[in-house]
C-alpha positions as CSV (number, residue, x, y, z in Angstrom):
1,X,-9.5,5.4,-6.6
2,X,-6.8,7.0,-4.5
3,X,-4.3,4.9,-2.3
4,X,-3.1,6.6,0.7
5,X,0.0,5.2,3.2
6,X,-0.6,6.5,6.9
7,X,2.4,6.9,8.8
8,X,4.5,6.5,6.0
9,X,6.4,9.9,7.9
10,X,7.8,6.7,10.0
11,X,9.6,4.9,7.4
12,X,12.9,5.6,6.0
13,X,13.0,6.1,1.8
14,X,14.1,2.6,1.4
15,X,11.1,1.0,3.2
16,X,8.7,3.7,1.9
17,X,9.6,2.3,-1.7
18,X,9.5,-1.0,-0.9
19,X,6.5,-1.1,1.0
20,X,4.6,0.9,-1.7
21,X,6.0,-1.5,-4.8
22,X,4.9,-4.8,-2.5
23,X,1.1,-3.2,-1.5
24,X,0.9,-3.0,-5.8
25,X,1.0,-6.2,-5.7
26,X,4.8,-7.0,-6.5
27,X,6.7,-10.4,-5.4
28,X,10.0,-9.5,-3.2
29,X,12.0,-10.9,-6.2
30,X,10.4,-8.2,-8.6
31,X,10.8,-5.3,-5.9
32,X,14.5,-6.4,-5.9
33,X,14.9,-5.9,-9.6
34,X,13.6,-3.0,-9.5
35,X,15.5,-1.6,-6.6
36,X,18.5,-3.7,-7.5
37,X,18.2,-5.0,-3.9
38,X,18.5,-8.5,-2.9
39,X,14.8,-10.6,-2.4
40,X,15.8,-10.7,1.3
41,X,17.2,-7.0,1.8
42,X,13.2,-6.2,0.3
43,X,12.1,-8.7,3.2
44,X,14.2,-7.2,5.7
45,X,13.1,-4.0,5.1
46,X,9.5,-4.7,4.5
47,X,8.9,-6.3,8.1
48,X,10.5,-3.3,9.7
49,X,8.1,-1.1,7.7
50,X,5.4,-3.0,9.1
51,X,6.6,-3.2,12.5
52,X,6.1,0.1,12.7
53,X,3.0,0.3,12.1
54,X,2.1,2.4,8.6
55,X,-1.6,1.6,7.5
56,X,-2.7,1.3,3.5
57,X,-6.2,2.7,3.2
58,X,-8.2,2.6,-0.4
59,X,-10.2,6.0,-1.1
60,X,-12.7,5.0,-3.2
61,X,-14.9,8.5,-4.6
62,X,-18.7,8.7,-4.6
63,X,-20.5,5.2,-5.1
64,X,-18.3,4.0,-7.0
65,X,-18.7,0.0,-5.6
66,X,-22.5,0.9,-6.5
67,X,-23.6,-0.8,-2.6
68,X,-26.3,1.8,-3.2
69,X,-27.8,1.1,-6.6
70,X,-31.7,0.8,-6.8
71,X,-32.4,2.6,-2.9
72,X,-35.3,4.6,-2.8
73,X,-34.1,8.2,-1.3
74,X,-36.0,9.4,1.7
75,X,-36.7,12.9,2.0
């Protein structure tokens, strides 16, 4: 599995850390730690990340979901 951030060429360092920490999944309180920001500095700059627009897409290889298990090929 390979994450991918499209348009991250639009956010500043900051916001590309923060929004990358808070897609895995971390709480604005744990971003903060680890940035040794404050939770609502990680807010701040998470909106504006999102305001402009930057897109999370999941590359998942081959079948790897297995939505094609037990199909009959045609050929």
């Amino acid at each position: 599995m390979q994450v991918e951030i499209r348009g991250v060429e639009k956010l500043s360092f900051r916001e590309r850390q923060v929004v990358t920490l808070k897609e895995m999944g971390f709480t604005n309180e744990e971003v903060a730690r680890r940035l040794n920001l404050s939770a609502s500095s990680v807010a701040t700059l998470y909106h504006r990340a999102r305001a402009k627009g930057y897109q999370v897409v999941i590359i998942l290889p081959g079948d790897s979901l297995n939505i094609f298990a037990g199909e009959e090929e045609n050929g």
